[in-house]
Structures are given as structure tokens and as C-alpha cells.
C-alpha positions as CSV (number, residue, x, y, z in Angstrom):
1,X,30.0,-6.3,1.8
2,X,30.4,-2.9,3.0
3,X,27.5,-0.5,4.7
4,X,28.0,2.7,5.7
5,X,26.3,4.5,8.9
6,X,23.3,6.9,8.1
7,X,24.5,10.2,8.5
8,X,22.0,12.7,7.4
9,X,18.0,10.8,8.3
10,X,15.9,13.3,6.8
11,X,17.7,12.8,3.4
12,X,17.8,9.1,3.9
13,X,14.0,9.0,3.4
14,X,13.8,12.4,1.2
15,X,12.1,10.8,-2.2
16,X,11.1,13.6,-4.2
17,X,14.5,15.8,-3.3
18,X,16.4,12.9,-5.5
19,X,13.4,12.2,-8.8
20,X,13.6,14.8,-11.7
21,X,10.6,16.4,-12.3
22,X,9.2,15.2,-8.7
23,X,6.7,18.2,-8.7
24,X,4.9,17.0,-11.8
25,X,4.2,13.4,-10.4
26,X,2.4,15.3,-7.7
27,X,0.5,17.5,-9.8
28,X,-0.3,14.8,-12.6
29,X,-2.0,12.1,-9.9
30,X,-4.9,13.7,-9.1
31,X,-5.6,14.8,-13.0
32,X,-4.8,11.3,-14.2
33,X,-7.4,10.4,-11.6
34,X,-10.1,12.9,-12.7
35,X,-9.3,11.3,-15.8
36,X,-10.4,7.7,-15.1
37,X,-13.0,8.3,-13.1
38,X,-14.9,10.0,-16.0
39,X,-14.2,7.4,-18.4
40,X,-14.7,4.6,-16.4
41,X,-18.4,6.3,-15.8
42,X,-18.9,5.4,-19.2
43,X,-17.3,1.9,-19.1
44,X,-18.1,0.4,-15.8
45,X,-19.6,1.1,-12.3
46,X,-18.6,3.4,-9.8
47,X,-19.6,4.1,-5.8
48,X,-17.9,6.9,-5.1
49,X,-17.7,8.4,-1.6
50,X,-18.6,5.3,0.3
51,X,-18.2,6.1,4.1
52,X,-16.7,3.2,6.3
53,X,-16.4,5.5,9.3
54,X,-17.6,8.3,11.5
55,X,-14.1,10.8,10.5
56,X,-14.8,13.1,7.5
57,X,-12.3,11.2,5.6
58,X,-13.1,8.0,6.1
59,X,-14.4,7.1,2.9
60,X,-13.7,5.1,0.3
61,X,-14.0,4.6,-3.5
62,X,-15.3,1.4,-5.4
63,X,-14.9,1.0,-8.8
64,X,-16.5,-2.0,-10.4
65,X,-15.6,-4.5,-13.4
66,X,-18.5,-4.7,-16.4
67,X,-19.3,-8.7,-15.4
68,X,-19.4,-10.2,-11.6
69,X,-16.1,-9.5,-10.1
70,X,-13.6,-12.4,-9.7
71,X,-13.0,-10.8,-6.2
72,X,-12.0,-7.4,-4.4
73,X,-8.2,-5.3,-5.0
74,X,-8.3,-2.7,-1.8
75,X,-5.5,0.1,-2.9
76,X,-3.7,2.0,0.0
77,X,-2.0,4.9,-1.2
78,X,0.9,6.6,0.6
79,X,2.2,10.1,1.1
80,X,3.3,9.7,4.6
81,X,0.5,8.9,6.7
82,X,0.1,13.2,6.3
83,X,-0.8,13.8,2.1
84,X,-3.2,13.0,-0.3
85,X,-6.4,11.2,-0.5
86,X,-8.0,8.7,-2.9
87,X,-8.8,10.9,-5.0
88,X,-5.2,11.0,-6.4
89,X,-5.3,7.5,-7.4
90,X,-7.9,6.3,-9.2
91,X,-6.3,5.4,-12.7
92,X,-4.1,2.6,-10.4
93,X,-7.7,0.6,-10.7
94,X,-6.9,0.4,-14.4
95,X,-4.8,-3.3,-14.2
96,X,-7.4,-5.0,-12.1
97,X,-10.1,-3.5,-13.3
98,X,-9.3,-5.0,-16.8
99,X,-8.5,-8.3,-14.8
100,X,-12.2,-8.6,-14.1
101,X,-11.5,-7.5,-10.2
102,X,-13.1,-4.6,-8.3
103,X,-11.0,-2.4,-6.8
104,X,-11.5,-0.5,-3.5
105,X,-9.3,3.1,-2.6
106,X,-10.0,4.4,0.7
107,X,-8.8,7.6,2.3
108,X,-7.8,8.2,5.5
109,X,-7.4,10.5,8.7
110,X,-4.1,12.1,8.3
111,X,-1.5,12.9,11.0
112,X,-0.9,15.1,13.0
113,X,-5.0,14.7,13.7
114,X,-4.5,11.0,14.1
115,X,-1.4,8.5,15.0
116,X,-0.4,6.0,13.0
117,X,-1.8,3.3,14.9
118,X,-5.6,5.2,14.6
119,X,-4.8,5.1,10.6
120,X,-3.9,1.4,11.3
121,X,-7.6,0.6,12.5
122,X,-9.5,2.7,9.9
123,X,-7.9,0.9,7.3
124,X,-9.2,-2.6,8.9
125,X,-12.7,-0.9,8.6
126,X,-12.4,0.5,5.1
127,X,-11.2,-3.2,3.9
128,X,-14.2,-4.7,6.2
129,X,-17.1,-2.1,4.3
130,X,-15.6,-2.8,1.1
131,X,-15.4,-7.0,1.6
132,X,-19.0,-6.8,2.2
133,X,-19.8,-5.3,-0.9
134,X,-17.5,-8.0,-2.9
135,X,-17.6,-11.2,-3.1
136,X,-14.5,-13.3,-3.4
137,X,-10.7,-13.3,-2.3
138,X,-9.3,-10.1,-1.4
139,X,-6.0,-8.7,-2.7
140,X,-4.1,-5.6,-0.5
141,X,-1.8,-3.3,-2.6
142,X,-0.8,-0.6,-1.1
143,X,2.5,2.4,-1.6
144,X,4.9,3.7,0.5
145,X,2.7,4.7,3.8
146,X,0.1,2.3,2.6
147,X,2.2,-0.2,1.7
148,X,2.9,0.0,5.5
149,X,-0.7,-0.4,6.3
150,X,-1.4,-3.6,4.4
151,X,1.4,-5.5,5.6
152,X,-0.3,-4.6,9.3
153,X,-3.5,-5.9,8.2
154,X,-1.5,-9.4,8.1
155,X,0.0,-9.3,11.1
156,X,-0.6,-11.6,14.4
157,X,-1.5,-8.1,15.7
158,X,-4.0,-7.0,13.2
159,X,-7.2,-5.3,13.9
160,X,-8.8,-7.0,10.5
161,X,-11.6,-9.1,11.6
162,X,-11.1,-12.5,11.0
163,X,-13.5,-12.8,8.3
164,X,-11.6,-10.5,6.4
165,X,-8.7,-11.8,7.1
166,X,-9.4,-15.3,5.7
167,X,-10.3,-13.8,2.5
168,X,-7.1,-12.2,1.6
169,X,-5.1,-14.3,-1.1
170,X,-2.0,-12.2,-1.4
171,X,-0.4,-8.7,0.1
172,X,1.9,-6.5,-1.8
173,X,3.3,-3.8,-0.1
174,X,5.1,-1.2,-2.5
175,X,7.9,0.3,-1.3
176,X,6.7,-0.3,2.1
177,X,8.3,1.3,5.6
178,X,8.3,-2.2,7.2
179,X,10.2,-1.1,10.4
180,X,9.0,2.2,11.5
181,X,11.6,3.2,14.2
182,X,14.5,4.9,12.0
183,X,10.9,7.6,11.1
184,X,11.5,9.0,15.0
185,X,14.8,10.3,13.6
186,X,13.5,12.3,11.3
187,X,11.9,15.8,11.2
188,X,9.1,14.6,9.7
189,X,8.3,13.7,13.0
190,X,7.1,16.4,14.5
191,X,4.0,15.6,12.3
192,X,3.6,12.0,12.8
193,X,4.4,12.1,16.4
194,X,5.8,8.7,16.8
195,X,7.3,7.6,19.5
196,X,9.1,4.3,20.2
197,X,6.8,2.7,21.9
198,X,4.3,3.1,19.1
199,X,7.1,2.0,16.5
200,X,8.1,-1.4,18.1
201,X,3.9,-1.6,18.3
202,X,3.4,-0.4,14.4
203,X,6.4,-2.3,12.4
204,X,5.8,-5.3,10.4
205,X,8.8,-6.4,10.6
206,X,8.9,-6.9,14.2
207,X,5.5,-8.2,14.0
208,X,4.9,-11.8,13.2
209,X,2.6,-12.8,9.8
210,X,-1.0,-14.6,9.6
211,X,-0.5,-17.8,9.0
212,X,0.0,-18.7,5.6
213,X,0.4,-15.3,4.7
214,X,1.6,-14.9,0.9
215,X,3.3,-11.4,0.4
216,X,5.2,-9.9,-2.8
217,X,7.4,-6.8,-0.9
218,X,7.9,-4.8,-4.4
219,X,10.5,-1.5,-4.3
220,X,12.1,-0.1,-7.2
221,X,15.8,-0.2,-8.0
222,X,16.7,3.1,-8.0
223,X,14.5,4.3,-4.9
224,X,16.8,5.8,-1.8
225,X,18.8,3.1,-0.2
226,X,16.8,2.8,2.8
227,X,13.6,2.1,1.3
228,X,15.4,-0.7,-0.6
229,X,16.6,-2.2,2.6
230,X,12.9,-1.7,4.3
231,X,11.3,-3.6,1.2
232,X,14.2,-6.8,1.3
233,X,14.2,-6.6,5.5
234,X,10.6,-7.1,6.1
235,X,10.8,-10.0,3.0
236,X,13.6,-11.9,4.8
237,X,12.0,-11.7,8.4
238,X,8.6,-13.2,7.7
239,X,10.5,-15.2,5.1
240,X,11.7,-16.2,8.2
241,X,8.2,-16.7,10.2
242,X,6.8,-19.0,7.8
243,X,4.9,-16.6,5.5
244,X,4.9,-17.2,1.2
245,X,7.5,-14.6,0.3
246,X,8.4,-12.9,-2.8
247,X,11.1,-10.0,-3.1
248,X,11.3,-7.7,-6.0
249,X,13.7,-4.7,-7.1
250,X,12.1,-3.7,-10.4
251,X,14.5,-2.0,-12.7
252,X,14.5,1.5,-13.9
253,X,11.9,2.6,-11.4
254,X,11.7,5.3,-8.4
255,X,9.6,5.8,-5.7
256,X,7.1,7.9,-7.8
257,X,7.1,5.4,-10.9
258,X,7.0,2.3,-9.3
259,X,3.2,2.0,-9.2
260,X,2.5,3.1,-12.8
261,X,2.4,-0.7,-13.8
262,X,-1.0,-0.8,-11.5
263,X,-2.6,1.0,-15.0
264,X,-1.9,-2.3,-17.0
265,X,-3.1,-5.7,-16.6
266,X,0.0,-7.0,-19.0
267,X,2.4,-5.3,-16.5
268,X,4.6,-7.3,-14.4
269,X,3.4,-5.8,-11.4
270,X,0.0,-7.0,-12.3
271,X,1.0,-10.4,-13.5
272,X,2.6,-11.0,-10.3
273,X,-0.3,-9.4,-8.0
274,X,-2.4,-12.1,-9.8
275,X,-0.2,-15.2,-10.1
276,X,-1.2,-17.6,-7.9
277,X,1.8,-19.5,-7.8
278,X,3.7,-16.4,-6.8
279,X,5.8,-16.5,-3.4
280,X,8.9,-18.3,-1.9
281,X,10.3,-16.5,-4.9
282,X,13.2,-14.8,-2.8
């Protein structure tokens, strides 16, 4: 097997420059959104704008199955710890909704406001407000940025309180940036304001798992290279470490596709949120 250096960072981790039509993912999340939210006002229940924290955008969205829920999904979304909010996501509920879960979408402080480490934290609160509202095991999805973010919430290092943490039955990070350090290469950068030290302090994958932790580290197949190798290094390391590891390339899917199956409770991203026999599948 041959690898060749990284030349050219910035393009390394460059999504939308390599998807056709990139600009109309962007501008059809937040409409598909919208367009949940008002059906699902007629289907189900909704708290919308729940605040977990003091920041103006700590908040977070809860949408609610029609019976008791069989426990709580929290959704992370990504946009590099700098874009979007929850309000972009809401049709992702769909699959666990229709699995009889609630689901939970929190936003959060964005850099260059807050470091990374500061959107670390907020998220432990947002999954803390939202565990005490549902019963049950807790599930942690998140994308890209977010997918970072759950996989933290598993770590030996995580600020999750440990009541939480005992609840959560399974963490899929989606095309997650497990190892954070290649990100102070980049010109992106000068927004996040990493630095090394926070890096080796913010990577999963030189973190060590929770005990027992089962993980499914999902990416799709035609994402850039580097986000393929971040989704199969952080599986092999706490493969490694003793957690319950699953590793998935899903065919004919990109960065900005690969969390349509979230929609669908038949999908396979759904099935395998949801399996509980799911892990040392890798």
C-alpha cells in the first residue's frame, strides 16, 4: 500500500469545493427543516428553544415521539465548529422519531467567539438539560464538527456528568475529525484558533474511551481522503482501547449526503444506530 504526503491542507479538508451542487445542500437544510417542524406540529410534540445555558445560543430543540419515548437521540450537527445552528436540521429527527425515540438538536457558540474546547462543555450541558427531560438510554449522533463532539462526550476526559454518561447506549460519529491536529494546518484556522496544545487536549483519538463504550464511526465513500482516514483511525485506536467498535464506508455517499438516511427509520444508518448487537463489526 501506497500513501502519498498531503500537499495542499486546505483542499485536503475542502468538502463542498469537490460535491456538485454543494450550494444547494446548504440552502435546502434549513427549508427542509422549516418543513418538518411544521408538520411534525401537527403529528407530534415539540419544545422548541429550550435553553441549557447562559450564551444566546445555547439552546436546544426537542422533538417528541406520539407515545412515551423508548429513550433520547441528542443530534450534533457540524459546519465546523463556525456555521449553522439547529435550526438547519430538524428533518434528521425523522428516523428516530418514527422509531418511537425523542430526539434532541442543540446549537452552539460558534468560533471565533468560543474555542473548541468551550463548544466541548456546552454540548455536555445541552445532553445533561435534554437527559432530564427523557427518560431512558441515550443515543449521540452527531456530523462532521459534531461528530467530533460526541465522540468527546465518551472520552476518559469528558465533561458529561456521570449520570449521563451511564445512560448512553451507543455513539456514532459521522464523518467525524477524530484527531484534530492536521486542522492547525489549515487556513481555516485563523477562525478556530487552535493550537497544539488544545488539539492533543480535543482529539478523540488520542483520548482514551468510557469503558464499554460502543461506537459506530460512519463516513461516506466518496468523502475527501482525509476524512475517510479520520472516520477508520479513530475506529482502530479505541478498537484498540477496549471500546465496541464498528467501522462503516457507506457507498455512493459524500460529506453532504451522508446524513440523509437520519430521515428514515428503514435506512441502514438507522438500522444500525438502533441495533443493539451492533459493534466489533470492524
Amino acid at each position: 500500500m501506497q500513501f502519498h504526503a498531503v500537499t495542499d491542507w486546505d483542499d485536503a479538508y475542502a468538502n463542498a469545493d469537490h460535491i456538485p451542487r454543494a450550494e444547494e445542500f446548504i440552502k435546502e437544510w434549513p427549508e427542509a427543516a422549516a418543513r418538518f417542524r411544521s408538520a411534525w406540529a401537527e403529528e407530534g410534540g415539540m419544545e422548541l428553544d429550550i435553553a441549557y445555558g447562559s450564551g444566546e445560543r445555547n439552546r436546544l430543540d426537542l422533538f417528541l415521539p406520539n407515545a412515551t419515548p423508548e429513550g433520547l437521540v441528542v443530534f450534533v450537527h457540524g459546519g465546523y465548529w463556525y456555521r449553522f445552528g439547529r435550526e438547519f436540521w430538524s428533518h434528521l429527527a425523522g428516523g428516530p422519531l418514527a422509531k418511537g425515540y425523542a430526539v434532541a438538536m442543540p446549537s452552539y457558540s460558534l468560533c471565533p467567539t468560543v474555542r473548541i474546547g468551550d463548544i466541548t462543555r456546552e454540548i455536555a450541558k445541552a445532553i445533561e438539560v435534554a437527559a432530564a427531560k427523557v427518560r431512558g438510554d441515550i443515543y449521540l449522533v452527531g456530523h462532521s464538527a459534531g461528530g467530533h463532539l460526541v465522540a468527546r462526550m465518551i472520552c476518559n476526559a469528558s465533561p458529561l456528568a456521570k449520570r449521563a454518561q451511564k445512560r448512553i447506549v451507543h455513539t456514532m460519529p459521522i464523518s467525524c475529525v477524530s484527531d484534530l491536529r492536521p486542522l492547525c494546518c489549515l487556513a481555516i484556522n485563523e477562525t478556530l484558533r487552535l493550537t497544539h496544545k488544545e488539539a492533543d487536549r480535543e482529539s478523540p483519538a488520542l483520548l482514551i474511551p468510557l469503558p464499554n463504550a460502543r461506537v459506530t464511526c460512519w463516513v461516506g465513500a466518496n468523502e475527501r481522503t482525509e476524512f475517510v482516514r479520520q472516520n477508520a483511525l479513530l475506529a482502530n485506536i479505541w478498537h484498540g482501547l477496549g471500546a465496541r467498535i464498528a467501522c462503516v464506508e457507506e457507498s455512493d455517499r459524500h460529506h453532504f449526503d451522508v446524513i440523509e438516511g437520519l430521515k428514515k427509520s428503514d435506512s441502514a444508518i438507522c438500522r444500525m444506530l438502533f441495533d443493539q448487537g451492533a459493534g466489533n463489526a470492524w
